[in-house]
N, C-alpha and C positions, 0 to 999 in steps of 0.2 A: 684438611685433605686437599691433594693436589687436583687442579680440576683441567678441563681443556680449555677451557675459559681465560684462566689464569696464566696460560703459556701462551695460546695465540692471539687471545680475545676475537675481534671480530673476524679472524682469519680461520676460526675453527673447525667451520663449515667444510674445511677440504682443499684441497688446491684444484677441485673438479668447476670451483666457479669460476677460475680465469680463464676458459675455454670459450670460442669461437666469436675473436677480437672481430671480426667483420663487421659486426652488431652493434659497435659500441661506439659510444661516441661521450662527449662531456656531460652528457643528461644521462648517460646508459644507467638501466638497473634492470639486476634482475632478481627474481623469487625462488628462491631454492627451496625442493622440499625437506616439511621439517620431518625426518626419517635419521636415527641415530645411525643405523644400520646400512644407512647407503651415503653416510658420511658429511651426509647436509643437516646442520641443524638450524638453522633461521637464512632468513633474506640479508644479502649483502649488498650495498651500496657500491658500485664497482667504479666508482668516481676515486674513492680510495685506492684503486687499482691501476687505472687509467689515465693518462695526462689528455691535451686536448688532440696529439696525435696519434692517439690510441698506441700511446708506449705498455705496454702490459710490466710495473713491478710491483715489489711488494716484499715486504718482511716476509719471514718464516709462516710459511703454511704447510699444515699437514698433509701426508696422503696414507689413509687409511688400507687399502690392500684389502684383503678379505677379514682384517679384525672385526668382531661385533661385540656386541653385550654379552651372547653366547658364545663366541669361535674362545675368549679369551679364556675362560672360566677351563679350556680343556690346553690349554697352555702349556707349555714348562713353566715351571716355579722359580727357573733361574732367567729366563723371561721375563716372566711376569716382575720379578724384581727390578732388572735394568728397565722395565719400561718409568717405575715408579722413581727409581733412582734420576734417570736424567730427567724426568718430567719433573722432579723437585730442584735439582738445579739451575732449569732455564725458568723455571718460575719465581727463583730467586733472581735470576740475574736480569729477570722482568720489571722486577721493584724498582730499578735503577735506570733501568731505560724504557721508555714508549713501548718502543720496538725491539726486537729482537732481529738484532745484526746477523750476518754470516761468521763473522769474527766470534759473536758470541757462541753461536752454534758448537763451532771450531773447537772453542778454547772448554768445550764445558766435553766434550770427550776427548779431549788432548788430555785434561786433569785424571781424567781416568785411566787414563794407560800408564803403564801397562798392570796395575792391580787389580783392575775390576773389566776393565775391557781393553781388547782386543781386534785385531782386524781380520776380517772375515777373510777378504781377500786385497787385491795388491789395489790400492786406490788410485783414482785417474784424475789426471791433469793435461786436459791437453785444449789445443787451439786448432781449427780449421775454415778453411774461405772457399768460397763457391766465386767463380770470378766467370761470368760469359763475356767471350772476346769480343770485341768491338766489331762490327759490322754494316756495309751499308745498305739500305734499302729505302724505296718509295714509303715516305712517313706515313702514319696513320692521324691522322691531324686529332683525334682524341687521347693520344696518349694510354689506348689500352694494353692489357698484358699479353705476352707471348704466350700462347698453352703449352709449347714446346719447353721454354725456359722453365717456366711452375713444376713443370711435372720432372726436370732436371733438379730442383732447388727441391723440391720433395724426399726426391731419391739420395741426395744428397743429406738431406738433412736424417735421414733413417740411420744412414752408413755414418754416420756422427757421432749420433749419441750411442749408436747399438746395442741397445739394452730396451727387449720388449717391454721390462717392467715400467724403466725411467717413463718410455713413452705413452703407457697405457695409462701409467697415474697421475701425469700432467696434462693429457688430451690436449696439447698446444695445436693451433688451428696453422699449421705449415702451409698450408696451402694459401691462406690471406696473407700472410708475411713471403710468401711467392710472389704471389701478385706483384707486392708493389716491386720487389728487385724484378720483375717480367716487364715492367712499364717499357714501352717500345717507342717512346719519343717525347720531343718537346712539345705542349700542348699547343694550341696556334690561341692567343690570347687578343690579341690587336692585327691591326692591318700591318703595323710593322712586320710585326714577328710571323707573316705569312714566307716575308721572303728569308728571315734567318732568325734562327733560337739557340738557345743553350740552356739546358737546365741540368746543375747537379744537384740531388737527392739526396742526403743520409738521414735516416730514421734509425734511432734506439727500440728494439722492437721489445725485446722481453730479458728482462733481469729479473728471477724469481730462485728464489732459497725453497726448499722442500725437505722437510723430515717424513721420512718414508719409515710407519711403526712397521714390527716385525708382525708376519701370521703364518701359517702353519708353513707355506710355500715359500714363502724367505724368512727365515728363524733367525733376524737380525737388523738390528735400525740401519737404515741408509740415508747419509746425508749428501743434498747433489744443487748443485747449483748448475744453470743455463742462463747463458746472456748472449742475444742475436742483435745483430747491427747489420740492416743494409744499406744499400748506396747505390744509384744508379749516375747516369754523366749520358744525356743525350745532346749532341747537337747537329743541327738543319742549316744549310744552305737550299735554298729554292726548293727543290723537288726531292732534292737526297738526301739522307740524314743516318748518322753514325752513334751507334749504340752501344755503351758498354756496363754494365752489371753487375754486381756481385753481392755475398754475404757472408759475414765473418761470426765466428764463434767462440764459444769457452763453454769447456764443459769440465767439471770439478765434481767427483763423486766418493765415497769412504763408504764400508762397510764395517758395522762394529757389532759384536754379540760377546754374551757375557767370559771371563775365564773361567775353568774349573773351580778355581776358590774362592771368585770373587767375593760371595756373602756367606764364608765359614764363619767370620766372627760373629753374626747375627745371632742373640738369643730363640729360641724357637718362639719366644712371644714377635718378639721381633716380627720371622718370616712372616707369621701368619698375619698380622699385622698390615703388613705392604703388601700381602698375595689379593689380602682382602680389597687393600685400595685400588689394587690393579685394575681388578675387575670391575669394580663400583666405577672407574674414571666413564667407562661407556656405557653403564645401565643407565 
């Protein structure tokens, strides 16, 4: 029987543990609870997660939605099936790799079209950059963030992905990946660099894959990937200093739910069979 274990391993817990990078550092850990039902099932090591510049990636992790041990049991049957169907696939294509690539993801409902699934709706590919124009002003000799810029880099990053769901089931912490594209100058490090600095910045901030299962309110798996890159470029002469900013993105989403015929050829031992394991994957 196909387990969650067996598809994500230690990624199982959800993709709700890569939230609020601000905390984290090369020792970071945190304790998740063990609650099948609210998507956490053991403590993650988030070192796994996290480089030493608190880059946020990672293989394929889940997000559960409102599914549970119970919500699933009142299912569709053609549901219930696709969940078993592609959770036996990436579990195969797990024996072969560590991880579970985006490519793998990809390729294991590419195979299934167009017999068994389908596209919910028109899938997204797209790219966009938050760029604040360059400016001068009296430096702030610790190099803190603009609240002005954060709260621009926020709003921006909403109108990006726009899809409440993407962002409810990744709770990504926008506002510390704010921060740093908000950084308002070169930090004053030596007696040199009182009278002139230059510093440019780019941080990899989060490259994370998410298979979003279906429940009653989206009756369809979603596969979506997110990758942030900022950059800032401050430089100081004497008293004045020139600030410029920004962040880049990609955001890649697919919606897939079963066709009508997908599992006619299934004997009726069959259905009942995989309806059983559906359910059993979250008891």
């Amino acid at each position: 029987m196909v387990t969650l274990d067996s598809v994500f391993g230690s990624h199982r817990s959800g993709v709700h543990h890569l939230i609020s990078l601000q905390t984290y550092d090369a020792n970071s850990k945190a304790n998740v609870n063990v609650n099948a039902e609210q998507s956490f099932l053991r403590s993650a090591n988030l070192n796994d997660h996290t480089g030493e510049q608190g880059y946020l990636h990672g293989e394929l992790a889940p997000a559960y939605g409102t599914l549970t041990s119970e919500t699933i049991k009142a299912m569709d049957d053609h549901l219930k099936l696709m969940i078993v169907d592609v959770m036996h696939a990436l579990a195969e294509r797990r024996k072969d790799n560590a991880n579970l690539s985006w490519d793998d993801v990809l390729s294991v409902f590419a195979e299934r079209q167009p017999q068994t699934l389908e596209h919910y709706d028109t899938p997204i590919d797209r790219t966009d950059s938050f760029t604040k124009p360059a400016k001068l002003n009296f430096f702030k000799v610790d190099g803190s963030p603009d609240p002005t810029v954060v709260r621009e880099v926020e709003s921006w990053f909403t109108r990006f992905i726009s899809d409440t769901d993407v962002l409810q089931s990744t709770q990504i912490d926008i506002q510390f990946m704010a921060s740093i594209v908000a950084q308002t100058g070169a930090t004053i490090k030596d007696i040199e660099s009182l009278f002139y600095g230059k510093e440019y910045h780019e941080e990899n901030l989060v490259d994370i894959v998410v298979l979003r299962f279906p429940d009653f309110e989206h009756p369809y798996f979603k596969t979506f990937r997110i990758k942030l890159c900022a950059w800032s470029l401050s430089e100081r002469i004497l008293f004045v200093q020139k600030d410029q900013s920004g962040i880049k993105g990609e955001y890649t989403a697919s919606t897939y739910r079963p066709t009508k015929t997908a599992y006619d050829s299934m004997t009726e031992q069959m259905r009942e069979d995989a309806i059983q394991e559906a359910e059993d994957i979250f008891s």
